[in-house]
Backbone as CSV, one residue per row, in Angstrom:
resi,resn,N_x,N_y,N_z,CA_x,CA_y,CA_z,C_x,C_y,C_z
1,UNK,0.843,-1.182,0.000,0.000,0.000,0.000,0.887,1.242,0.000
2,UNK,0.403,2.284,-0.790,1.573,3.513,-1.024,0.453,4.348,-0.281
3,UNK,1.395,5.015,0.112,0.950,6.728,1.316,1.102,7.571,0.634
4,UNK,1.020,9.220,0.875,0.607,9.971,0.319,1.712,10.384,1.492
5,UNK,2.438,11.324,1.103,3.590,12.180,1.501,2.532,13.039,2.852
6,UNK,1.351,13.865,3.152,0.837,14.040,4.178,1.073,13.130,5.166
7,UNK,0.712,11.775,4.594,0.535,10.658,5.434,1.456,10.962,6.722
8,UNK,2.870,11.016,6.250,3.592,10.497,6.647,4.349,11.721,7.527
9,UNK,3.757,12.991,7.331,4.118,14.162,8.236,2.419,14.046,9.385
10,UNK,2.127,13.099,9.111,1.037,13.064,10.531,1.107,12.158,11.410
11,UNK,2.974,11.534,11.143,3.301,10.407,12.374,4.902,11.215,12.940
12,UNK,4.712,11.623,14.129,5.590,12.837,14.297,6.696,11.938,15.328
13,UNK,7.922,11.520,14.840,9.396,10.631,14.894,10.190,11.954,15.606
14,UNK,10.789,11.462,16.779,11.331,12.327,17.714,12.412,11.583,18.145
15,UNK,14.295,12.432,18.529,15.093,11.618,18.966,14.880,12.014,20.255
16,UNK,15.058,11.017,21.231,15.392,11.533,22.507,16.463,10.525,23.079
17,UNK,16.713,11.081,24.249,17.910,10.384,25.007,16.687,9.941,26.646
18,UNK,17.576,8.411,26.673,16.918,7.797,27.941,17.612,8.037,28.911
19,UNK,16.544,8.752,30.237,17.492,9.310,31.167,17.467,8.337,32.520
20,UNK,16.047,7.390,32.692,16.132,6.563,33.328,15.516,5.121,33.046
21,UNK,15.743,4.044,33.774,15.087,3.267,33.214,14.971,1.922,34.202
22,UNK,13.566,1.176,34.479,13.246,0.305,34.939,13.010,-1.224,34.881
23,UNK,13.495,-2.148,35.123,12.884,-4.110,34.616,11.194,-3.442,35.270
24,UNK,10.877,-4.097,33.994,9.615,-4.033,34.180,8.719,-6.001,34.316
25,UNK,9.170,-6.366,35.735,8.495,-7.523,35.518,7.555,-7.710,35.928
26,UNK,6.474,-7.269,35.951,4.789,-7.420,35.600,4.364,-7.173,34.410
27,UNK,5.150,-6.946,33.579,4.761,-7.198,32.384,4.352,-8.673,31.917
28,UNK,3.631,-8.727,30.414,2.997,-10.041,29.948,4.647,-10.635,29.569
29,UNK,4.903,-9.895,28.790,6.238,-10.433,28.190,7.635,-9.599,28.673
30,UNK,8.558,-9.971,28.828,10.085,-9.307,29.813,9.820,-8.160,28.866
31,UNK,9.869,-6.722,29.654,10.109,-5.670,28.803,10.643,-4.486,30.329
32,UNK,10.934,-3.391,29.865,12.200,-2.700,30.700,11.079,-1.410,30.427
33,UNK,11.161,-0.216,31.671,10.674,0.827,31.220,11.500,2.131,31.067
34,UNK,11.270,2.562,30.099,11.930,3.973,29.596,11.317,5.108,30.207
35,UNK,12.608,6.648,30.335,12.219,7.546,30.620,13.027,8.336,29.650
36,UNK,12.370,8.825,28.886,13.190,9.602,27.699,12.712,11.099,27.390
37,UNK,13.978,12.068,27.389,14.123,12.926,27.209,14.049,13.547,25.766
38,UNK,12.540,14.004,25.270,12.811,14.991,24.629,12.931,16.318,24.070
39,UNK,13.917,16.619,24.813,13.938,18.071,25.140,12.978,19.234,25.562
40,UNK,13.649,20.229,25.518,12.529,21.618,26.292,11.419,21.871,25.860
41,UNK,11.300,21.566,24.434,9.569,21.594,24.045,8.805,21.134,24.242
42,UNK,9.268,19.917,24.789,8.497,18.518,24.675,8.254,17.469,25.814
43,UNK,9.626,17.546,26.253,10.444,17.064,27.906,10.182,15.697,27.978
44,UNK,10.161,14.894,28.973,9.427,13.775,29.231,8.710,13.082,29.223
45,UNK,8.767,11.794,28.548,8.014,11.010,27.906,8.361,9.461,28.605
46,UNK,7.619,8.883,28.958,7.693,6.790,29.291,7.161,6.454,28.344
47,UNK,7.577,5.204,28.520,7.247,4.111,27.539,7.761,2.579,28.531
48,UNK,7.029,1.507,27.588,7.733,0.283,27.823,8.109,-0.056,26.989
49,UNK,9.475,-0.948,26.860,9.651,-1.880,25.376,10.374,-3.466,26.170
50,UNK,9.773,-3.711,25.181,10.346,-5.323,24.821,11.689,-5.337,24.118
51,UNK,12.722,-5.248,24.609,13.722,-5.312,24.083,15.119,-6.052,24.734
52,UNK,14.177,-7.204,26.060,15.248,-7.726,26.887,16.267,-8.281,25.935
53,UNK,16.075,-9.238,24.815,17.305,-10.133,24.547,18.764,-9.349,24.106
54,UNK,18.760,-7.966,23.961,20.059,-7.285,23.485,20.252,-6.112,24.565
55,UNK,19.157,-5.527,25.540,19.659,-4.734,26.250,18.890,-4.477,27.689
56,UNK,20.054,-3.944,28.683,19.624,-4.018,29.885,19.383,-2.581,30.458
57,UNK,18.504,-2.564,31.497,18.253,-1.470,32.099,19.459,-0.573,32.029
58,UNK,20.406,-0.607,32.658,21.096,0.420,32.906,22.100,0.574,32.163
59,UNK,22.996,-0.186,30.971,22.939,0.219,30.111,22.415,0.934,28.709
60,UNK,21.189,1.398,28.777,20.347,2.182,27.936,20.306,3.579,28.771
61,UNK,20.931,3.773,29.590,20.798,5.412,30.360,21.939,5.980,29.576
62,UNK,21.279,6.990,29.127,22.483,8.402,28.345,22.242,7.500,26.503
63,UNK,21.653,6.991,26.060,21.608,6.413,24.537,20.404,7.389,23.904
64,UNK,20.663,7.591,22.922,19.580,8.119,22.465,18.647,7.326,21.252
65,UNK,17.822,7.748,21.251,16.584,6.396,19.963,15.457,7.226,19.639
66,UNK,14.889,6.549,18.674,13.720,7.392,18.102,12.364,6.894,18.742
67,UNK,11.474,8.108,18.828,10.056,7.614,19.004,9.003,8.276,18.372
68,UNK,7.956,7.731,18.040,6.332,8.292,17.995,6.172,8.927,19.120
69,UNK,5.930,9.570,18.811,5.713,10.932,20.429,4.067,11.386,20.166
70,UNK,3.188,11.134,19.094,2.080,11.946,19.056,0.833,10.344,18.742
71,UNK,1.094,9.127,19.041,0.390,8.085,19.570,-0.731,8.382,21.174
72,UNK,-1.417,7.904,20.930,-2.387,7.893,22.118,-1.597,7.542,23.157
73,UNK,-1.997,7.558,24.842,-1.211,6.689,25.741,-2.224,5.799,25.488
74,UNK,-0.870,4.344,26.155,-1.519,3.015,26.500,-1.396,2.463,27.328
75,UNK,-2.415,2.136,28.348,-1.968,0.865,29.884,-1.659,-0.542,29.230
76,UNK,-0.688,-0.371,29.910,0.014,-1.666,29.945,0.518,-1.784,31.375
77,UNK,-0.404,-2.900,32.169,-0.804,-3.568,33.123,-0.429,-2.116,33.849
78,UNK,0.197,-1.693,35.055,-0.062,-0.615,35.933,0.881,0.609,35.812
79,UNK,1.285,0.074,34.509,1.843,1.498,33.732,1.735,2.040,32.165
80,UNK,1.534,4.024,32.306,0.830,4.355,31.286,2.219,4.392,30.171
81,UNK,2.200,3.652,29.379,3.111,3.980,27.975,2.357,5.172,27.196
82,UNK,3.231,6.404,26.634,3.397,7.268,26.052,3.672,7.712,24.997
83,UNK,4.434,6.641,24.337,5.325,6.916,23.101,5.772,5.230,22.959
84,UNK,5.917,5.452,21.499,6.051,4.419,20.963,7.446,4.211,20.080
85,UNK,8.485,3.778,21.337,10.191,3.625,20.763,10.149,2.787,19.827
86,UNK,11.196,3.131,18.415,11.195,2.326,17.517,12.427,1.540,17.056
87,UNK,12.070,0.511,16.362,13.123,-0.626,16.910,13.155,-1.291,14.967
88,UNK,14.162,-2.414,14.887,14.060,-3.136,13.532,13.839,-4.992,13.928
89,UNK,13.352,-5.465,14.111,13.317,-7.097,14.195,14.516,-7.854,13.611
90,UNK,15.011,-8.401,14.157,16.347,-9.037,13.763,16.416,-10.493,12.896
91,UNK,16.806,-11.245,12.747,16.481,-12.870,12.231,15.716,-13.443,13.200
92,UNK,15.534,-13.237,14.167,14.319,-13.984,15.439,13.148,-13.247,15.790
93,UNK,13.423,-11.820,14.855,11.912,-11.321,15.459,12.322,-10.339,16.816
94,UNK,13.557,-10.219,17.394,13.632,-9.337,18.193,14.135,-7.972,17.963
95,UNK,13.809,-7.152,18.964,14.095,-5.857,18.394,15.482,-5.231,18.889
96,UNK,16.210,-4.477,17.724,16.877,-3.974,17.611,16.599,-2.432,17.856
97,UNK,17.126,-1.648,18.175,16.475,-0.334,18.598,17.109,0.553,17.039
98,UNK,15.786,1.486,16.895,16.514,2.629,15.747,16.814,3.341,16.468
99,UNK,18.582,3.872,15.840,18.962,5.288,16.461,20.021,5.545,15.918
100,UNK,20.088,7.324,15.798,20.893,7.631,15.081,22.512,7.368,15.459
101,UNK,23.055,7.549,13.984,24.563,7.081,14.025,25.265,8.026,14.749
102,UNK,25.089,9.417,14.997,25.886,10.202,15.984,25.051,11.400,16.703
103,UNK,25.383,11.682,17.646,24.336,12.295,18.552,24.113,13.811,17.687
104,UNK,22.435,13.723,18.057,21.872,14.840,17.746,21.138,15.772,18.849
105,UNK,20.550,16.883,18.963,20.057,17.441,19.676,18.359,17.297,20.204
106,UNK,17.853,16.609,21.489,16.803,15.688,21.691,15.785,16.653,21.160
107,UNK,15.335,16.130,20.967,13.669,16.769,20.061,13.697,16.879,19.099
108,UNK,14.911,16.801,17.758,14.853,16.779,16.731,13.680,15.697,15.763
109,UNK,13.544,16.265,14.493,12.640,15.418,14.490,12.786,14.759,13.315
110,UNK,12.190,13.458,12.995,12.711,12.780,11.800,12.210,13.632,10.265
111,UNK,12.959,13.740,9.134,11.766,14.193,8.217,12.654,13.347,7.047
């Protein structure tokens, strides 16, 4: 299915940097929670991701990655996700995180 160039300026891709981050085990499936910074316009944003098999809580503090920042929130079990971090599926289906190759300034935005 092809989009229409609007389309695709009405899904608004934001870098931010993760400033803290939690094991989230009440989750359905192992997933870690994010606190990501994107910047002064925008500031603080959570999320959860599924991304145990390549990375751990506290190595993901100070990394920066992209997100959907203008998604609805969603409960997921007794916490509200915010944004929707984006990732690539690897040969097993797990996620790899997108992010840029050298640091940029948080809130930038994808175009």
């Amino acid at each position: 299915m092809k989009i229409k160039e609007g389309d695709f300026t009405k899904i608004d891709i934001r870098v931010g940097t993760i400033r803290r981050t939690e094991p989230f085990p009440e989750a359905r499936r192992p997933a870690i929670k994010l606190w990501i910074d994107f910047g002064p316009d925008i500031g603080e944003k959570k999320t959860s991701v599924q991304i145990t098999k390549y990375y751990e809580p506290d190595g993901l503090v100070g990394r920066q990655v992209a997100g959907v920042i203008n998604f609805p929130a969603k409960q997921i079990g007794t916490f509200m996700s915010e944004i929707l971090v984006l990732g690539f599926p690897d040969e097993d289906g797990e996620v790899v995180l997108a992010v840029p190759d050298r640091p940029v300034p948080d809130g930038g935005k994808l175009f």
